[in-house]
N, C-alpha and C positions, 0 to 999 in steps of 0.2 A: 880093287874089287872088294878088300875085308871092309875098306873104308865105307863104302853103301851097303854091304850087309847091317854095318854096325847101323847106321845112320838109319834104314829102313826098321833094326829093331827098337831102336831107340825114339823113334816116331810111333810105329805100335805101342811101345810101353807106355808112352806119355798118353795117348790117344786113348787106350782101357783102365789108366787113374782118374781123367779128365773124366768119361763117362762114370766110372765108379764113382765119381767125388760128386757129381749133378743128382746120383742117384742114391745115395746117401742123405745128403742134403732134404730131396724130395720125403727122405721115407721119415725124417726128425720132422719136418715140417708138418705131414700129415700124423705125425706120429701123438704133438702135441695138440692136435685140436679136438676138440671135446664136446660135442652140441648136444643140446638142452632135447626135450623132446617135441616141443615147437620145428625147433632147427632139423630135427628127423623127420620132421612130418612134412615138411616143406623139400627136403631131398626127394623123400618116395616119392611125392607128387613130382617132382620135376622128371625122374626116374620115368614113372608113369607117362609124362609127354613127350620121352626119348632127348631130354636135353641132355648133354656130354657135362654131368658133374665134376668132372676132373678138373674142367676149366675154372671153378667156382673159386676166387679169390677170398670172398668176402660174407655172410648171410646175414640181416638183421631183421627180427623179426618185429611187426608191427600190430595193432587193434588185439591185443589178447593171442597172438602166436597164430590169427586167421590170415594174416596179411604179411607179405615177406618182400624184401629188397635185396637182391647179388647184385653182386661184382665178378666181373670172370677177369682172366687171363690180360684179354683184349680190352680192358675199358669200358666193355659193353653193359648198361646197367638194368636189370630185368623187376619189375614187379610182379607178382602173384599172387592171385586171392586162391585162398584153398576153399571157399563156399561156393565161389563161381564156376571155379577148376578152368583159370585162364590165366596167363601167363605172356606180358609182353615186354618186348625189349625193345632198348634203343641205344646207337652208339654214339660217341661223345660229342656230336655235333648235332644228335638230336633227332636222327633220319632213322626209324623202325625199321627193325632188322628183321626181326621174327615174332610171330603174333600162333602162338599157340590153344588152341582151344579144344579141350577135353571130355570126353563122353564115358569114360572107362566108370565104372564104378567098384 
């Protein structure tokens, strides 16, 4: 019986370094990126159409910081004009996933 107490703690213990260590990981990652204010302005605005930023892998901006390119999580690769205030995606085979369009001002 001490034998699966041990065993039970020593599956906990590894199980909350595991986590601690993903989330560590996460906070250096997000810790080092650094956006321009093009790159902020293209956040708000996604912000603005309820898109989940966390997933955003990647942002480039295009046309003078009006025009933007992500990358998320999943592969999925989105364009956005900030004069139009529209934003559409599509996943790696090419098939539109989400087609957001904006009225907020």
């Amino acid at each position: 019986m001490k034998k699966l107490w041990l065993l039970v703690g020593l599956l906990l213990v590894s199980s909350i370094a595991y986590a601690a260590g993903g989330l560590l990981e996460e906070f250096r990652r997000r810790e080092n990126t650094r956006l321009t204010q093009e790159q902020g302005d293209a956040i708000n605005f996604l912000r603005i159409m309820n898109y989940d930023i966390k997933r955003i892998e990647e942002i480039e901006m295009l046309d003078g910081g009006r025009r933007f390119v992500i990358r998320d999580r999943e592969n999925i690769v989105c364009f956005g004009d900030l004069d139009t205030r529209i934003i559409r995606c599509k996943n790696k085979i090419g098939l539109t996933t989400v087609t957001l369009d904006g009225d907020a001002d």
